[in-house]
N, C-alpha and C positions, 0 to 999 in steps of 0.2 A: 347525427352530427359527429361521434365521437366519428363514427365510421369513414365520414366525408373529410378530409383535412382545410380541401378550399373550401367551403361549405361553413365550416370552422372559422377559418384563414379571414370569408367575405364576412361573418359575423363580429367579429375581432373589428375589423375596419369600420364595420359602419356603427357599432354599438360603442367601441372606446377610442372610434378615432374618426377621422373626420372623412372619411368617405373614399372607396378604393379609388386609387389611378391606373393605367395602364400598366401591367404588370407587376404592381402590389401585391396583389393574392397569391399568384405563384412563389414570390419572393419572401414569402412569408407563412407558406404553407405547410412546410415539415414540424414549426414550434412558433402557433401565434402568438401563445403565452409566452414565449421568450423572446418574441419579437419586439414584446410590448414593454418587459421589463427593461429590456437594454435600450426600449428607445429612453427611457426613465435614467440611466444609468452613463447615460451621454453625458457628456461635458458640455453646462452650458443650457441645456435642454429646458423648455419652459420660457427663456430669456430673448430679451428682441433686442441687440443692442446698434444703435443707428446715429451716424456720427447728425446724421441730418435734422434728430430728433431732441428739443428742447427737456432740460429738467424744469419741474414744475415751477420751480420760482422764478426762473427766467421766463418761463411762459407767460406766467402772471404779470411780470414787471411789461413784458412784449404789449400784451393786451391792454394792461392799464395808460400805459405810451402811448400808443394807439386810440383810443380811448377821449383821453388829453389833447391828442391833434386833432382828434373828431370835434372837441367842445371848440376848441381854440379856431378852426375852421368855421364852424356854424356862427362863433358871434364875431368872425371876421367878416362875412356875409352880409351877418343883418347890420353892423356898423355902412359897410359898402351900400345897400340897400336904402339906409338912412341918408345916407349920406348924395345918393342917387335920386329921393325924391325931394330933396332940398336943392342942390345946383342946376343950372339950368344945361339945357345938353350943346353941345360943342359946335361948332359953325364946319359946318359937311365941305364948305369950298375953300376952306384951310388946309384942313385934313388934320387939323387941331384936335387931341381926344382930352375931352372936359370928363371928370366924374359919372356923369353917368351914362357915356360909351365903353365905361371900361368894363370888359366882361367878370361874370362870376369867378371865382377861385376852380379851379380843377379838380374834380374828384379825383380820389385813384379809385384805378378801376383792379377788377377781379374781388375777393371776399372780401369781405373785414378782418382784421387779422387775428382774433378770436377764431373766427368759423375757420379760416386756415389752417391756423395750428391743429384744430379739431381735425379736420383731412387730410393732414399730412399722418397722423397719428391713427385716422382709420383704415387709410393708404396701407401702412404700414403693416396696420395687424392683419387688414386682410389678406393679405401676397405672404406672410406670416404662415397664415391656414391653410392658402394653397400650395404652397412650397415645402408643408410638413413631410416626410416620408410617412407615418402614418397619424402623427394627430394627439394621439395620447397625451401628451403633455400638453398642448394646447390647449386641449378639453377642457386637460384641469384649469389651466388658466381661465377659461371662460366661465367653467364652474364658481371659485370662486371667485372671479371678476364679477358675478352676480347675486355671489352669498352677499360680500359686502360691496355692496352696488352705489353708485354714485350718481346722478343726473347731470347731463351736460344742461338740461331744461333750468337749472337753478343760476343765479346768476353768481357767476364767478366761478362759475365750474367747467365753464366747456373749454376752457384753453388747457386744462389743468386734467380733464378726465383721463387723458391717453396718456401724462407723464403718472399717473396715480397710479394705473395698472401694470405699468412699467416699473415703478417701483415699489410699489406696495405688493402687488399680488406678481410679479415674475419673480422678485428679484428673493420671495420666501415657498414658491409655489412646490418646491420639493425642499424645504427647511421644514422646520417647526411651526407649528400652527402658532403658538406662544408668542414666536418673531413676527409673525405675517398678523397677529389681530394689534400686537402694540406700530407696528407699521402701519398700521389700516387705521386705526384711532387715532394716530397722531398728526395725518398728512392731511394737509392743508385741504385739500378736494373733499375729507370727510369734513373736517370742523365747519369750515365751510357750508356743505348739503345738511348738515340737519344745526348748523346755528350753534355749536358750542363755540364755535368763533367772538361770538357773543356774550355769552354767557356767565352772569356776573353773581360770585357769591354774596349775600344779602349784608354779612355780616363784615366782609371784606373794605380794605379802604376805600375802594373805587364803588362798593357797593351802596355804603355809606353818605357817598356821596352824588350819585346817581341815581337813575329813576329807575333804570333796566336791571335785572333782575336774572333770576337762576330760572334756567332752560333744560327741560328734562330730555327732548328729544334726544340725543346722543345717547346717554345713560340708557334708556329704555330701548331703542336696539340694540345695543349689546347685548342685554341681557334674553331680549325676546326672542331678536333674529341672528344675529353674531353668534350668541355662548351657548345661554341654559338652555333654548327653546320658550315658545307661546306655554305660557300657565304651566309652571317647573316649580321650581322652587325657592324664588323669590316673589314679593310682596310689591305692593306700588311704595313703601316706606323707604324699601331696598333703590327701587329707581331715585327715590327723592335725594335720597344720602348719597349714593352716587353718581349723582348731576351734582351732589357739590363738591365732590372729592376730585371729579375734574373741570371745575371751574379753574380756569389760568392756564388755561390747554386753546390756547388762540392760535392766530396769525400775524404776525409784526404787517402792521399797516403802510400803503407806502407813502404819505404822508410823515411818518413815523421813522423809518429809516430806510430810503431809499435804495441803497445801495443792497441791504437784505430782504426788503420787501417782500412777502408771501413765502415767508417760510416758517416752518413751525417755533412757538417759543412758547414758554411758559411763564407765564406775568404774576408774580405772587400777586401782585396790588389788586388784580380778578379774583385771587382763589379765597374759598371759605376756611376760616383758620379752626379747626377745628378737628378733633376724633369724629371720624366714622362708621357705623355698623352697616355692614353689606354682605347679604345671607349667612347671615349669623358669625361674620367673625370681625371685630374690631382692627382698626388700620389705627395708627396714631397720624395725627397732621407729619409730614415730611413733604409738604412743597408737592413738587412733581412726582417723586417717586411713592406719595401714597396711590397714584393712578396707576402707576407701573404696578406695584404689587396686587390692587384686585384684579388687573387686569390678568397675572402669573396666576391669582387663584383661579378664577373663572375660568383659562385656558386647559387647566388639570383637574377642571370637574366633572363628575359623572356623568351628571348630566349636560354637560357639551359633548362628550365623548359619544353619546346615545343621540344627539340633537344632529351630531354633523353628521353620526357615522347612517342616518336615515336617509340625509338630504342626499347625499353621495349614492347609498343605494336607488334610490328615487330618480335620480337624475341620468345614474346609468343602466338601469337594468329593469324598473317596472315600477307604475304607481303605487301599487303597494308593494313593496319590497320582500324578499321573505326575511322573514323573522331571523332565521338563522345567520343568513346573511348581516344585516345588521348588529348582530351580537359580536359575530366574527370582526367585523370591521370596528366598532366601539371595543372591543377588548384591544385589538392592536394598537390604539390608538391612547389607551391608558396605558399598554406592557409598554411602548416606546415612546412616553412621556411627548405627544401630539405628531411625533414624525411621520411627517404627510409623504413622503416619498414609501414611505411604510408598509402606511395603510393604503396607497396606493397598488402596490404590490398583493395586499392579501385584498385587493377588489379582483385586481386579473387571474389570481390564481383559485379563488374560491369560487366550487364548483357551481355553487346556486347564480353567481352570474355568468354561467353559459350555458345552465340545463334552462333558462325562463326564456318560452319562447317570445319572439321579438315582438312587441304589440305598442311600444311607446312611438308617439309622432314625435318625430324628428320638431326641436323648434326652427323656426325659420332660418337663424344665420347659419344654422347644421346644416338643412338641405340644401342653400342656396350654393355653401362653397362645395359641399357634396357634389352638385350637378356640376358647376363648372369644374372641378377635380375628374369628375367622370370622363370629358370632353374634353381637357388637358388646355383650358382657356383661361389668363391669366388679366384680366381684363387689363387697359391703361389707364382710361378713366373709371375709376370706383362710383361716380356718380350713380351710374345706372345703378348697380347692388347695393349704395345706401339707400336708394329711390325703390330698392326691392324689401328692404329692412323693413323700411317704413310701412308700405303699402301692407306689409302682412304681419305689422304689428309689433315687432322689435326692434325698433329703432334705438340704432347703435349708440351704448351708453344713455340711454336715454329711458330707462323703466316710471313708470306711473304713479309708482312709490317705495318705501324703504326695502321693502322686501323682495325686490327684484322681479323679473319676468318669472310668471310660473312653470315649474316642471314636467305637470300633471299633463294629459295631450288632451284633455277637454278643452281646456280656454284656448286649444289651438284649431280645434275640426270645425270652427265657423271660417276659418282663412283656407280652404282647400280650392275654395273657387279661385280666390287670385294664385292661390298656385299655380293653378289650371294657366293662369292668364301669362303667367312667367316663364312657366312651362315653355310655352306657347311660342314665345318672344324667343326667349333664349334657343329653342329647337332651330327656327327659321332662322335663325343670326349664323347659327353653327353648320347645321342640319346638309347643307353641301360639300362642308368640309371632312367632315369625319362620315365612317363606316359605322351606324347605329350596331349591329349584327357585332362590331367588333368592341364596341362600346359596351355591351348585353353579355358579353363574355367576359370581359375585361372586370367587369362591376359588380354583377348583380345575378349571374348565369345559376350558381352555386346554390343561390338561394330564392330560385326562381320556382313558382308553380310553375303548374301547365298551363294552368288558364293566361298569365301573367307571356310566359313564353309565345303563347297562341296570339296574344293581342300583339304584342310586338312584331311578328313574325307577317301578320296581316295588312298592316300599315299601308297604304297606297303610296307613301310618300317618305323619303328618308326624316325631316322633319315633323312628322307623325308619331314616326316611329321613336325618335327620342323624345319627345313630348310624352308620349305612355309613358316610356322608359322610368322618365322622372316622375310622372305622377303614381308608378308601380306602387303596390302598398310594402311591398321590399326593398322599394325605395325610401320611401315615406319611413318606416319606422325603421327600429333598432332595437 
């Protein structure tokens, strides 16, 4: 490798970035490793800013709108309906229209305007991915767009997921980790997914006088999947204490105040008045900012620093990681007090992630924009490529539970056959347009076997030939 530069160059692309395009590898083949820092180093980088694109509480207020003319529609209906099997019907040689000639109310047609904002927002990020010059910073945005994951499947989430990752996770994704987890905990899209929206201190006035009660889910992913890690160095005592230390960490209701609807606030009359112990160091009651300060510990602890700096190896360089490597990345990570642009840096320049040779499968939104990146095809309608998420298991913003789609390429080698399928599809869509052989060079040449070279080379058909192409196993991983 050292010897090969494109070889290198093609490594660089598909392992920390989101998949070569035509003439990427050359363009970046004298210094991948500097290619990749200064894409980090861009102004702006990481960030999607779109005048088209709603902030989350406007999304919210959108959908709940929405929402409101859907009820107010439905029992305009069933009044008309009633009202149709009571009068009697109109005299046809008038041309008189009685009650119940008059037609139903009009749907609108195209989405509901939840699933729209959701599409405009996947719209978005995916021409995002395809449009990267190489990817790296998007990675990371996807990285941790799925550390701390959100379900559009939850109700009150899916208008709200793509302004979440838009502000939670771009607008910190080369800041401080410290800024990006107090963002992430406080945006209405989490409180929401795991119910601290709810979440009522026992002891609290409203607790008092309510049935609802203290909700641990939030508290326990942070600690589990967010900060320390599964089974570190907190206790279930730890979660209990704080799930109440952020009770009053809601959403203003729109009910409640229309005008600010779905945005974050913090309601003393929810929160537990109290001192509390969380991994062994006391917080006094201060309102909202006793959440803020565990949350500053948590983010400067060791073990977060060991918990991230795995996932991150994991994610980009091998199931099991080497050792070293994550020592390297957890030390940068404490020397510069979480500075994720940082430890970004000492991922691409540290040797053990480019002496491991490539063996991790691509997850599916990697390979899909990968292929179309390959073929220089920027689709109009996204439909199809959510319909390809789907079909092969990662359905956009949409993981199965707290802890996001996994890393690991096991839970992914049962989906190769519908690769095969998309493959397949996408080859014959394209497969006339473009020169495979130029596509083969372009992408994937550098770091091609023989056998891999020989299969493509054999093809009877130009869409054959990219069809391999993308199911290559140098396709496939990274």
């Amino acid at each position: 490798m050292a010897n090969d530069p494109k070889a290198e160059a093609a490594l660089a692309l598909h392992r920390f970035g989101l998949g070569p395009r035509a003439g990427s590898i050359a363009a970046i083949a004298s210094d991948p490793r500097g290619a990749l820092v200064a894409e980090l180093d861009r102004p702006g980088a990481g960030r999607l800013d779109s005048p088209d694109l709603l902030d989350s509480a406007i999304a919210a207020r959108a959908a709940f709108q929405f929402q409101q003319a859907q009820r107010a529609a439905r029992r305009a209906e069933r009044a008309m309906r009633e009202v149709n099997a009571q009068a009697p019907a109109g005299d046809a040689s008038s041309g008189e229209m009685k009650p119940a000639d008059q037609p139903p109310p009009a749907r609108p047609s195209g989405p509901p305007v939840p699933q729209q904002i959701y599409l405009d927002e996947a719209k978005a990020r995916i021409h995002a991915a395809l449009g990267a010059e190489l990817g790296f910073a998007e990675r990371l945005v996807w990285f941790w767009s799925n550390h701390f994951c959100v379900s559009a499947d939850k109700g009150g989430v899916r208008p709200i997921c793509g302004a979440y990752e838009r502000e939670a996770i771009r607008g910190h994704v080369l800041g401080r980790f410290g800024d990006m987890l107090l963002a992430v905990e406080s945006h209405p899209a989490m409180l929401i997914y795991l119910d601290n929206a709810r979440s009522i201190g026992p002891d609290s006035f409203a607790g008092l006088r309510q049935k609802r009660g203290l909700n641990e889910n939030l508290a326990r992913e942070i600690l589990e999947l967010h900060t320390l890690g599964v089974r570190t160095v907190y206790t279930q005592a730890d979660v209990t204490n704080f799930a109440n230390v952020i009770t009053g960490w809601t959403v203003i209701g729109f009910r409640q105040d229309p005008a600010r609807a779905g945005e974050f606030v913090f309601n003393p009359n929810m929160h537990q008045p109290a001192a509390q112990t969380v991994v062994g160091k006391s917080y006094s009651d201060r309102g909202v900012e006793q959440g803020r300060a565990v949350l500053a510990t948590l983010a400067h602890h060791p073990a977060t620093a060991k918990h991230i700096a795995t996932k991150l190896a994991r994610h980009f360089v091998a199931d099991e990681p080497p050792p070293a490597l994550v020592d390297r990345l957890a030390k940068r990570f404490l020397d510069t007090h979480g500075d994720l642009k940082e430890v970004a840096k000492a991922l691409i320049t540290a040797p053990e992630a480019w002496a491991t040779p490539p063996s991790k499968i691509k997850r599916p939104g990697e390979w899909i924009i990968a292929a179309l990146r390959a073929v220089g095809v920027t689709p109009p309608d996204i439909g199809p490529v959510m319909q390809a998420h789907n079909l092969l298991g990662e359905p956009l913003w949409r993981p199965s539970a707290p802890k996001g789609f996994p890393d690991e390429s096991a839970p992914w080698l049962n989906g190769l056959a519908q690769r095969l399928d998309i493959a397949n599809l996408l080859a014959r869509r394209v497969g006339e347009q473009v020169d495979p052989r130029e596509v083969f060079e372009e992408t994937l040449a550098p770091l091609a076997s023989t056998e891999t070279r020989q299969a493509i080379a054999r093809a009877e058909s130009r869409p054959q030939a990219l069809a391999l192409l993308f199911m290559a196993p140098e396709f496939q991983r990274r």
